[in-house]
MOPAC internal coordinates of N, CA, C and O (Angstrom, degrees):
PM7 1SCF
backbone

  N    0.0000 0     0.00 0     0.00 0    0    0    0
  C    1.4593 1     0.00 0     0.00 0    1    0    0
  C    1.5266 1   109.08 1     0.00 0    2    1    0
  O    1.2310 1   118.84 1   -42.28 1    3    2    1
  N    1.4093 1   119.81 1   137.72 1    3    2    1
  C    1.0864 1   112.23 1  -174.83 1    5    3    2
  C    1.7951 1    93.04 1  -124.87 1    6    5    3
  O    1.2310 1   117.50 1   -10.60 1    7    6    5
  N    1.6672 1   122.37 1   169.40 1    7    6    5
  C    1.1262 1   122.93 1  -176.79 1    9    7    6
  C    1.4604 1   103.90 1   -87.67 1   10    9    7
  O    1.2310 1   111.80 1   160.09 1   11   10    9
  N    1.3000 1   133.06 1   -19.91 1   11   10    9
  C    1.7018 1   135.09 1   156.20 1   13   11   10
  C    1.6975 1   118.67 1   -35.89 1   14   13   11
  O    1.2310 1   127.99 1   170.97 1   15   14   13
  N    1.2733 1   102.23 1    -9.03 1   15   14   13
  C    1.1293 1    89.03 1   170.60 1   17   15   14
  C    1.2333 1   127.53 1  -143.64 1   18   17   15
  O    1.2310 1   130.46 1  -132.29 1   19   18   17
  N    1.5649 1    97.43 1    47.71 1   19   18   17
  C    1.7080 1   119.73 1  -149.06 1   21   19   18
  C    1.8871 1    96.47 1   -70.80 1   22   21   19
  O    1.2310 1   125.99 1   143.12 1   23   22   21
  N    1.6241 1   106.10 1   -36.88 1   23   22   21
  C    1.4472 1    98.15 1  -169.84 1   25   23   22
  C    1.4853 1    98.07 1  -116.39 1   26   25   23
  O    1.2310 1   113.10 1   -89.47 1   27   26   25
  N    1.4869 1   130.64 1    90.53 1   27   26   25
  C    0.9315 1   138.61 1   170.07 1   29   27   26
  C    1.7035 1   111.92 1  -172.15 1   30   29   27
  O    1.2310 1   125.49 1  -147.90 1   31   30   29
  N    1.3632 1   107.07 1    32.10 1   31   30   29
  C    1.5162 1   120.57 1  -174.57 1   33   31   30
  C    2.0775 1    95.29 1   -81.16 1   34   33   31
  O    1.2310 1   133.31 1   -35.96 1   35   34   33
  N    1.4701 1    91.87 1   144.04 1   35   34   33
  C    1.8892 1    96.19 1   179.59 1   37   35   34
  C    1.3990 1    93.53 1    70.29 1   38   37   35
  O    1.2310 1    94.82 1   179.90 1   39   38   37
  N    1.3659 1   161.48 1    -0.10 1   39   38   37
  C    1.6561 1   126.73 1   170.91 1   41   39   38
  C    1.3310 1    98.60 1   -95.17 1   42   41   39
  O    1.2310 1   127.78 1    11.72 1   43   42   41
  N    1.9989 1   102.63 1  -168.28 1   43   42   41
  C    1.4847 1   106.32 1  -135.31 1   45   43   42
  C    1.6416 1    63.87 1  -163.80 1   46   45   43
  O    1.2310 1   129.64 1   -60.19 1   47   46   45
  N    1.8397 1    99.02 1   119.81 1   47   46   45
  C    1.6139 1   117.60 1   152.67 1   49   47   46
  C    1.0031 1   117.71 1  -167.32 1   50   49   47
  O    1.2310 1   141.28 1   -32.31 1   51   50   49
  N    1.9060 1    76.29 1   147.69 1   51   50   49
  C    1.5788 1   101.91 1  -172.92 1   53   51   50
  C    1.3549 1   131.23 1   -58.88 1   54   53   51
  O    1.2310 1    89.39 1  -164.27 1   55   54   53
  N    1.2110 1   167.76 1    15.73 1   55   54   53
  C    1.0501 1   154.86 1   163.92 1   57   55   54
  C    1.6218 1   136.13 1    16.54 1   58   57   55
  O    1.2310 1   123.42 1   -72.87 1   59   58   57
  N    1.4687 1   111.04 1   107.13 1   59   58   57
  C    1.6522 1    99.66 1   178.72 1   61   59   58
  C    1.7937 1    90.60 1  -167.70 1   62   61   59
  O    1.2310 1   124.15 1   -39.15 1   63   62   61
  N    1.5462 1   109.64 1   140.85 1   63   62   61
  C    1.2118 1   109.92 1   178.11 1   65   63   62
  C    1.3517 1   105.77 1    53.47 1   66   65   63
  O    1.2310 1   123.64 1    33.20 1   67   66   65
  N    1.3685 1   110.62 1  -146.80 1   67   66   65
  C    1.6556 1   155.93 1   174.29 1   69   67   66
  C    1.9034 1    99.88 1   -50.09 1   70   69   67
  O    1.2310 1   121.57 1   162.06 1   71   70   69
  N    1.2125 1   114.60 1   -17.94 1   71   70   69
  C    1.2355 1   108.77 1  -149.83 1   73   71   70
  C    1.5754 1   114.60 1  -115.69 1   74   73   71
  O    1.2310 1   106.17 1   -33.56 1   75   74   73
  N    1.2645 1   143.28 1   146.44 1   75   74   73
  C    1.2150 1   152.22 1   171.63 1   77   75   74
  C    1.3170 1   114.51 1  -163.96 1   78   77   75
  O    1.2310 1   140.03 1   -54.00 1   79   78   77
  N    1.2682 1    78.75 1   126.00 1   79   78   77
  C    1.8421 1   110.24 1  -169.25 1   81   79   78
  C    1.5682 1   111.85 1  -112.70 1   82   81   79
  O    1.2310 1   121.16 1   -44.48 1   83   82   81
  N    1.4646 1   115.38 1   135.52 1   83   82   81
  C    1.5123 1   102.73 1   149.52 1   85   83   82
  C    1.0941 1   112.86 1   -99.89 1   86   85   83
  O    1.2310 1   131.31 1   -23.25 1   87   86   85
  N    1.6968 1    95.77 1   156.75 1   87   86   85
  C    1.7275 1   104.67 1  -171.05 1   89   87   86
  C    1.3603 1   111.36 1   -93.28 1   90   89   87
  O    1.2310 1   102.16 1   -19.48 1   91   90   89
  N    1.2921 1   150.23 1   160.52 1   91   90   89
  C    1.1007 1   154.37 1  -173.62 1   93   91   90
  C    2.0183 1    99.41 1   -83.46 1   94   93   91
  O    1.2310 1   123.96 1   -64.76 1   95   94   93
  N    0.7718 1   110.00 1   115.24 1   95   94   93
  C    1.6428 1   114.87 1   159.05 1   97   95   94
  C    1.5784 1   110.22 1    -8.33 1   98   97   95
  O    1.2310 1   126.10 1   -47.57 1   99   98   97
  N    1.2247 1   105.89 1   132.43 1   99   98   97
  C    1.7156 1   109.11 1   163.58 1  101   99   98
  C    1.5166 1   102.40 1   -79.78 1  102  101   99
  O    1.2310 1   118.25 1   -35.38 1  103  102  101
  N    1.7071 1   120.94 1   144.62 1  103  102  101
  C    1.2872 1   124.15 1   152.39 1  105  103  102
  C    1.1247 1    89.72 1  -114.27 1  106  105  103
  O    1.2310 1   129.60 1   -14.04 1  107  106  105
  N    1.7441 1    99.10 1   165.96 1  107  106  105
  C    1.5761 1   123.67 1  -176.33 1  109  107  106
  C    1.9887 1    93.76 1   -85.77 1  110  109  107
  O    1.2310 1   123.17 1   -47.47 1  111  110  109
  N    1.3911 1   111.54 1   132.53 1  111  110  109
  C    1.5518 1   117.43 1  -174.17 1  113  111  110
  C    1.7166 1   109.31 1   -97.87 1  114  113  111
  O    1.2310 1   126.32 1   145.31 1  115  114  113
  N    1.2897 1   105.46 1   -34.69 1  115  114  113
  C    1.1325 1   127.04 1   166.05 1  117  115  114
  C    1.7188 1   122.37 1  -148.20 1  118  117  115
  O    1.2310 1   129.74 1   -14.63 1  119  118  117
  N    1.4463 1    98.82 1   165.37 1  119  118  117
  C    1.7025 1   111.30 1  -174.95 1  121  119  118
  C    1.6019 1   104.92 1  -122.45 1  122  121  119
  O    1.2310 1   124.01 1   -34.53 1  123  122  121
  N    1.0565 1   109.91 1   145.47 1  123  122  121
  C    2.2018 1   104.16 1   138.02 1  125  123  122
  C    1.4208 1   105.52 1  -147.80 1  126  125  123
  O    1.2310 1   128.58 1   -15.12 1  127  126  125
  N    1.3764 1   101.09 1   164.88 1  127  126  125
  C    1.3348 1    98.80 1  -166.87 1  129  127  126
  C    1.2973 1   106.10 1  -146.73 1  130  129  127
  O    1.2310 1   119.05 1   -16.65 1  131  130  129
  N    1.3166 1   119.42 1   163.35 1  131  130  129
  C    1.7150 1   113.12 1  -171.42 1  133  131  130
  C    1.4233 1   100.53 1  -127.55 1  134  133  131
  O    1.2310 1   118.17 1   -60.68 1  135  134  133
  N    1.5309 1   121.10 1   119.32 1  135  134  133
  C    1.4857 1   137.68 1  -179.83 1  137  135  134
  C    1.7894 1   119.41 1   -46.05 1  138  137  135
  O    1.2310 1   132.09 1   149.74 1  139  138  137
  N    1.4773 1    94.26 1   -30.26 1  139  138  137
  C    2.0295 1    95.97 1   165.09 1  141  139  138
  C    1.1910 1    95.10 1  -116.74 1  142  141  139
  O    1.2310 1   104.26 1  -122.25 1  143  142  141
  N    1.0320 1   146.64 1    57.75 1  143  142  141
  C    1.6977 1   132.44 1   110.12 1  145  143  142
  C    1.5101 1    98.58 1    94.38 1  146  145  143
  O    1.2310 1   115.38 1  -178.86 1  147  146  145
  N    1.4716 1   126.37 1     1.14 1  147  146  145
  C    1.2363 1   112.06 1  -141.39 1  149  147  146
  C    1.6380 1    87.68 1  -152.60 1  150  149  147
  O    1.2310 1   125.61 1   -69.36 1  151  150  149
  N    1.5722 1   106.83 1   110.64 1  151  150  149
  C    1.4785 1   104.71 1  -171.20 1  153  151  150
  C    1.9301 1   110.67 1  -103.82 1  154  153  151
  O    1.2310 1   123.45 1   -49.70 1  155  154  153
  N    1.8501 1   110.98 1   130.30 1  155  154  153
  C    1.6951 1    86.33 1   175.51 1  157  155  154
  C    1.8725 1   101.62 1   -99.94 1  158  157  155
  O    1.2310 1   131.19 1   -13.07 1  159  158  157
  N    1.4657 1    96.00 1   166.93 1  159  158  157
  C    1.5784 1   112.47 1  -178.18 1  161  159  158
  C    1.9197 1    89.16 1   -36.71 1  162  161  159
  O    1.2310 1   108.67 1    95.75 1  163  162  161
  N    1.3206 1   138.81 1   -84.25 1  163  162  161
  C    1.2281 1   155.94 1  -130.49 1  165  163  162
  C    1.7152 1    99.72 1   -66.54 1  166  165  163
  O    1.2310 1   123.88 1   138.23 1  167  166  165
  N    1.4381 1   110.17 1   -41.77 1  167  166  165
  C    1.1961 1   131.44 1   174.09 1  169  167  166
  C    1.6811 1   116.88 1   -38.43 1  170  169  167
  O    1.2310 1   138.84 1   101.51 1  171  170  169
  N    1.5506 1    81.08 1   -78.49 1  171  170  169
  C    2.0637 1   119.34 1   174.29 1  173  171  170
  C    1.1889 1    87.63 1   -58.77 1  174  173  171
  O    1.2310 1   103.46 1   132.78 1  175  174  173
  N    1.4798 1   148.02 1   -47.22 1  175  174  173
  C    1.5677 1   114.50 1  -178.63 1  177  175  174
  C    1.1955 1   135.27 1   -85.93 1  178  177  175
  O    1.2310 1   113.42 1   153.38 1  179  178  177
  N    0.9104 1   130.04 1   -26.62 1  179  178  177
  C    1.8255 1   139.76 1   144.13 1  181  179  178
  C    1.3393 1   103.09 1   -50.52 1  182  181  179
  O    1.2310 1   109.28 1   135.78 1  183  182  181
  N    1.2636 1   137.69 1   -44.22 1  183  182  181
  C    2.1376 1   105.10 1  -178.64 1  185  183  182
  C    1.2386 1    86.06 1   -96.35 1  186  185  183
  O    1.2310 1   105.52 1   164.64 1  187  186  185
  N    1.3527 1   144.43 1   -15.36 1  187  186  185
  C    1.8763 1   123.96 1   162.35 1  189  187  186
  C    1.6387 1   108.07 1   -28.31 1  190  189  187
  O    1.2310 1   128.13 1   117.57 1  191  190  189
  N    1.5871 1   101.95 1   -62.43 1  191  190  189
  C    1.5847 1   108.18 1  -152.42 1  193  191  190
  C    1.3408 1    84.01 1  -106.24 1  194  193  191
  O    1.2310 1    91.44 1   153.05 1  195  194  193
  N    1.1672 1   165.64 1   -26.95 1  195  194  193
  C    1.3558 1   135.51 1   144.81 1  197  195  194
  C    1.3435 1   134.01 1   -45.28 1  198  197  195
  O    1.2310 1   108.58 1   152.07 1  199  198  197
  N    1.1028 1   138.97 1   -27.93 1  199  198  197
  C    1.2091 1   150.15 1   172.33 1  201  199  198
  C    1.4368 1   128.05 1  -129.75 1  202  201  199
  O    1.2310 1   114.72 1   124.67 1  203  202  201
  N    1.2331 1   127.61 1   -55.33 1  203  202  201
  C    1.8817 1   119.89 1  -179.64 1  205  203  202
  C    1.8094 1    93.69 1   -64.86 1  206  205  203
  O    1.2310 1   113.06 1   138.43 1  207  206  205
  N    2.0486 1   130.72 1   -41.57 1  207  206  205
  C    1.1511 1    90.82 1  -158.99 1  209  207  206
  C    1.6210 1    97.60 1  -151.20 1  210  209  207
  O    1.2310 1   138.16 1  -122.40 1  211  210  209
  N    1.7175 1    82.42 1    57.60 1  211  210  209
  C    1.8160 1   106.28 1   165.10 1  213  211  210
  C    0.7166 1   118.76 1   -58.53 1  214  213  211
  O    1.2310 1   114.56 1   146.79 1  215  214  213
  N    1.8020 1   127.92 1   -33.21 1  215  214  213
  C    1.8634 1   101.52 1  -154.17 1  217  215  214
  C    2.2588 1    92.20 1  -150.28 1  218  217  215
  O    1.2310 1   135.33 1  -157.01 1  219  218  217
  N    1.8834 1    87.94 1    22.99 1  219  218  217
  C    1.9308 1    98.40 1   160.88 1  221  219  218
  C    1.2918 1   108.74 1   -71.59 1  222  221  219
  O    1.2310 1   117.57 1   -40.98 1  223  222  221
  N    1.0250 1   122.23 1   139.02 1  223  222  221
  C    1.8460 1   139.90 1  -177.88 1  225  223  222
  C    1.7735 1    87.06 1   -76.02 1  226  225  223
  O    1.2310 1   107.75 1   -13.94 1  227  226  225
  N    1.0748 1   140.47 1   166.06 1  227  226  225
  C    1.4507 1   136.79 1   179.90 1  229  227  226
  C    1.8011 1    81.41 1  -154.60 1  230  229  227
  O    1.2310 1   114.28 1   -63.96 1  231  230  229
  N    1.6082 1   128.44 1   116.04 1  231  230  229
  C    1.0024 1   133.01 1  -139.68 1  233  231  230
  C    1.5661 1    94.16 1  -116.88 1  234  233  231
  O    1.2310 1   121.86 1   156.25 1  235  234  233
  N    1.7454 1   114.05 1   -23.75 1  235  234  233
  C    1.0620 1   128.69 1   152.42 1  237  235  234
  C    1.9347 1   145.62 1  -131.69 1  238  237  235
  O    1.2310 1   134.74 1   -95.76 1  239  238  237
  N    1.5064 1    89.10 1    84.24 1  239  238  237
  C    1.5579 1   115.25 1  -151.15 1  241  239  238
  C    1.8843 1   102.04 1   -56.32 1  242  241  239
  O    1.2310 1   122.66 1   -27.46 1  243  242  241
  N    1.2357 1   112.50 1   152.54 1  243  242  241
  C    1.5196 1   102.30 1  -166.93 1  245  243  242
  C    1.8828 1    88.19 1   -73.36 1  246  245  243
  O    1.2310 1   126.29 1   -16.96 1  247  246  245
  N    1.8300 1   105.50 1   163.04 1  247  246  245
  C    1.4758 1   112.25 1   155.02 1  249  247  246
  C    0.9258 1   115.18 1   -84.37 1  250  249  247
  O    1.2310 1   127.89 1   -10.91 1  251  250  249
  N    1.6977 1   102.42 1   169.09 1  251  250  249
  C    1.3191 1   104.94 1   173.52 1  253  251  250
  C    1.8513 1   108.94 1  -121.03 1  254  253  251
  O    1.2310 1   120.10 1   180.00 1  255  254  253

C-alpha cells in the first residue's frame, strides 16, 4: 500500500496501452428478491432471465 493512493479507495480503472481511465460507478439497474431470504437454483433462474437479464443483447449465445 502506498499513501498515493490514499483517496482513491472503491474506484474502478480501465487500463490498456497508453491509456487509463476511470470508470464511472456501477448502479444497481435492476433487483429481485426472494420474501424468505432463501434463494433455490430453479427459482434464481427464472427471475435471472425474467428480470435482471430480459432485455441484455448476449452477443455470444450458447450452441446447440
Amino acid at each position: 500500500a502506498t499513501d498515493f493512493a490514499d483517496n482513491i479507495n472503491g474506484q474502478i480503472f480501465l487500463v490498456y496501452g497508453d491509456t487509463i481511465s476511470l470508470v464511472s460507478q456501477p448502479r444497481p439497474q435492476k433487483a429481485i428478491y426472494e420474501p424468505s431470504g432463501t434463494w433455490d437454483l430453479e427459482k434464481l433462474a427464472v427471475m435471472a432471465r425474467d428480470v435482471l437479464t430480459k432485455d441484455i443483447f448476449n452477443p455470444a449465445p450458447a450452441r446447440e
